[in-house]
C-alpha positions as CSV (number, residue, x, y, z in Angstrom):
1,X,0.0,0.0,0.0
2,X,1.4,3.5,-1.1
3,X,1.5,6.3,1.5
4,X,1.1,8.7,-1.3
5,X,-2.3,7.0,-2.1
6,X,-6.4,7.7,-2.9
7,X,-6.3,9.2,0.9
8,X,-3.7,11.5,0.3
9,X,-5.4,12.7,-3.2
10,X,-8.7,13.5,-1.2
11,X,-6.7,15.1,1.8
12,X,-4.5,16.9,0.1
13,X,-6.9,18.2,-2.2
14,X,-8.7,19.4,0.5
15,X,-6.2,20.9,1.9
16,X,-5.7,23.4,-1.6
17,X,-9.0,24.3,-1.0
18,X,-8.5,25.6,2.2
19,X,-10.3,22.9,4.2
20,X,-8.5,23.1,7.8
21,X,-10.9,21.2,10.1
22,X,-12.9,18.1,9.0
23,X,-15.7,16.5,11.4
24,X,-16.2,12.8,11.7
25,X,-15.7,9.7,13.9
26,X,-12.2,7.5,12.4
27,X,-13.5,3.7,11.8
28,X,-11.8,1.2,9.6
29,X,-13.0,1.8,6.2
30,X,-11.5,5.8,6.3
31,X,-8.4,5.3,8.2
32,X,-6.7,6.4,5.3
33,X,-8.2,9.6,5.0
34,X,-7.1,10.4,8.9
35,X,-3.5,9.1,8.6
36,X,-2.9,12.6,5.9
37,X,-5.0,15.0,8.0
38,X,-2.2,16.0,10.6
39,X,0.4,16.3,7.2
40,X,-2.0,18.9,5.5
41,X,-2.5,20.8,8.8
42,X,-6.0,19.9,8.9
43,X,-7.7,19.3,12.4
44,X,-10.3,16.5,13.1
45,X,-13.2,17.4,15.5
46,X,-14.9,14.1,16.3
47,X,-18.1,14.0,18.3
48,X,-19.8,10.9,19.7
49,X,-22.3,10.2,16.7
50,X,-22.2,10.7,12.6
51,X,-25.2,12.6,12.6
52,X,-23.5,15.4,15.0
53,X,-21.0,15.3,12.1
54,X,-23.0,16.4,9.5
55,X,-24.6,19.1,11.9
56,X,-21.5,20.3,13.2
57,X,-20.2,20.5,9.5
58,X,-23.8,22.6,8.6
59,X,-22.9,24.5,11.4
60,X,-19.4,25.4,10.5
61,X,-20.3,26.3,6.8
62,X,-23.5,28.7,8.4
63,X,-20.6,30.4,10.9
64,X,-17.6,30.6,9.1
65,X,-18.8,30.9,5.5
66,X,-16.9,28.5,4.1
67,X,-17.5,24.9,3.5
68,X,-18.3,22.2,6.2
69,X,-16.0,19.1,5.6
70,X,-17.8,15.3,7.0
71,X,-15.3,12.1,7.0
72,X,-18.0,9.3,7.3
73,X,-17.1,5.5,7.6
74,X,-18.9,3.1,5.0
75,X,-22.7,2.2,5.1
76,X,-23.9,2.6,8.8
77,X,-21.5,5.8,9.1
78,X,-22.8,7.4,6.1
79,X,-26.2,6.5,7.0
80,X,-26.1,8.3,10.0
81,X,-25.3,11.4,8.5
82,X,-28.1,11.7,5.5
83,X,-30.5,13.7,7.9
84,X,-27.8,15.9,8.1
85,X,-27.1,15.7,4.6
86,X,-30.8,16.6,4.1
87,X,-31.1,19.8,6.2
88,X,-27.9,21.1,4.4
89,X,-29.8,21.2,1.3
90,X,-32.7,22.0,2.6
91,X,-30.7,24.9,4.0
92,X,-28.4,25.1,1.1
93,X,-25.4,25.2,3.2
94,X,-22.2,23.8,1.1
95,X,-21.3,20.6,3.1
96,X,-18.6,17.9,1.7
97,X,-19.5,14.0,2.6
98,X,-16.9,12.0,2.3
99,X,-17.5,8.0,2.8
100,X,-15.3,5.1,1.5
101,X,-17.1,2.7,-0.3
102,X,-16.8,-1.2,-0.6
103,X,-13.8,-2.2,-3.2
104,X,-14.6,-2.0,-6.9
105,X,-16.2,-4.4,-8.9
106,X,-18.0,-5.9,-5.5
107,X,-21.0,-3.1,-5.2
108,X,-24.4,-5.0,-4.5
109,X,-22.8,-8.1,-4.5
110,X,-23.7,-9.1,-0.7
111,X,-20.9,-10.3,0.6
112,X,-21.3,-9.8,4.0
113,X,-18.2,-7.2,4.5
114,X,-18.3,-4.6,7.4
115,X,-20.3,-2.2,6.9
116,X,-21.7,-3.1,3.9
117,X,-24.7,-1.2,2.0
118,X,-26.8,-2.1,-1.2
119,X,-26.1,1.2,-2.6
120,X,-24.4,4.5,-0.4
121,X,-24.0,6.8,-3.6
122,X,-27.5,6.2,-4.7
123,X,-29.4,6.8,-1.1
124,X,-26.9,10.1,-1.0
125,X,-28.1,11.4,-4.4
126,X,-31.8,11.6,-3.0
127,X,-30.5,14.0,-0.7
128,X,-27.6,15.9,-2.5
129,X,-26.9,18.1,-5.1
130,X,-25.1,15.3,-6.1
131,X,-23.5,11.5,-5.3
132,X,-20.3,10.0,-7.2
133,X,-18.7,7.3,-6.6
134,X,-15.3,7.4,-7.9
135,X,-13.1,4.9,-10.0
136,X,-9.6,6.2,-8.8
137,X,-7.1,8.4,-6.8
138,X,-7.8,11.0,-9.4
139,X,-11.3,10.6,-10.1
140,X,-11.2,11.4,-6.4
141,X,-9.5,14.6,-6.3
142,X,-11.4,15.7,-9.4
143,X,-14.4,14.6,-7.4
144,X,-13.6,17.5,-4.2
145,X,-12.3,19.9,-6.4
146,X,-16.1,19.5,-8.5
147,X,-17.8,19.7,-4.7
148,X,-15.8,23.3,-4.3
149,X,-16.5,24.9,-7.5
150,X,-20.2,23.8,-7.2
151,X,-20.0,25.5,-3.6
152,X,-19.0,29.0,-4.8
153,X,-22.3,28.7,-7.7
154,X,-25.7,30.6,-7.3
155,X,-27.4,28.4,-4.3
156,X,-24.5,25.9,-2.7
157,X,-26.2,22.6,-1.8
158,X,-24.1,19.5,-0.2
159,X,-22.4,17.0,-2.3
160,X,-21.4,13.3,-1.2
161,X,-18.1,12.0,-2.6
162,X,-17.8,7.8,-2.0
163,X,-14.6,6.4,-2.5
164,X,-14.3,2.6,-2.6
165,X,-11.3,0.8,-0.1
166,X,-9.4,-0.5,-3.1
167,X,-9.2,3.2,-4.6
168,X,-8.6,5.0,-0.6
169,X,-4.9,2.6,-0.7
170,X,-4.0,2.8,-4.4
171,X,-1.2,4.5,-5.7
172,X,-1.6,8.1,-6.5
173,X,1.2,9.7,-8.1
174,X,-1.1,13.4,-8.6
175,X,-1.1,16.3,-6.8
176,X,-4.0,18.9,-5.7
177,X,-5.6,21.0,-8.2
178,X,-7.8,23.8,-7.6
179,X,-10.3,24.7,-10.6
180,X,-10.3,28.0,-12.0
181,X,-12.0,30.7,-9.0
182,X,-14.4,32.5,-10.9
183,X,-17.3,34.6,-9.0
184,X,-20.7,33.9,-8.7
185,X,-23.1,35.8,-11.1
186,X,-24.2,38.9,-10.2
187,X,-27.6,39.6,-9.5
188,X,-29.7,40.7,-12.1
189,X,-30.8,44.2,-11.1
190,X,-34.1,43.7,-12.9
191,X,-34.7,41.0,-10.3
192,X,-33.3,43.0,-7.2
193,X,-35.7,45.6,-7.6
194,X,-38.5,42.9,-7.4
195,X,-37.3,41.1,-4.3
């Protein structure tokens, strides 16, 4: 297993984003996300349940302005956090989800593993602006620095971003990129004047 892996693409990815505190309880399935936070400078509040996660996250986007970051383990973990999920988009507060996901090429095949689910990115989507599961390293770090630019649009909504084990320990031999910063629209003035 590479240190410089599908953990370090997300991490570090969310690190050139600005990301510096992530909420979330550590588990098995995203141990390879934690073991780059402390590298990147980024600090891990945990509380005692996912769900206070994904609130704690909603909260930190409404304070601070800038988006709420939720490290989830697989199935049960993520499940925990959809109300949460929910009430950010209900709320449109830009929230990151971040779950691994069970290796590729086994999804809905019912093998029993820990924490197992039929299918995490397509529960998520029902709640999101939008679910992907990702097929590698850099698929991955695409995949965050997608969740960011669709954070600085019109109305920011939460995205879920599920990486499968297999791709969380494979080599990555990227770095971080940041997509172009670009401002949202400006009102229409037209449309001012009416609200």
């Amino acid at each position: 297993m590479s240190t410089h892996n599908g953990g370090a693409a997300v991490v570090e990815t969310l690190a050139a984003h600005g990301v510096d505190t992530v909420f979330g309880i550590p588990g098995t399935h995203n141990l390879e996300l934690y073991r780059h936070l402390a590298a990147c400078g980024i600090r891990a509040v945990t509380p005692r349940h996912e769900q206070g996660a994904g609130y704690a996250a909603e909260g930190y986007a409404r304070v601070s302005g800038r988006p709420g970051v939720v490290l989830t383990t697989s199935g049960p973990g993520l499940t925990n956090a959809m109300t949460a999920a929910a009430t950010a988009y209900a709320e449109s507060q830009p929230v990151l989800f971040l779950s691994p996901g069970v290796p590729t090429g086994t999804e809905g095949a019912d093998l029993g593993r820990l924490h197992e689910t039929k299918d995490a990115s397509g529960a998520m989507a029902h709640l999101v602006r939008r679910s992907r599961r990702v097929g590698s390293p850099e698929e991955a770090a695409d995949a965050v620095t997608e969740a960011f630019a669709s954070f600085r649009g019109a109305r920011p909504r939460p995205v879920h971003v599920e990486i499968p084990l297999d791709v969380l320990e494979a080599h990555w031999g990227g770095s971080p990129w940041v997509g172009a910063v670009t401002a949202p629209p400006a009102p229409d003035a037209a449309d001012v004047r009416r609200a």
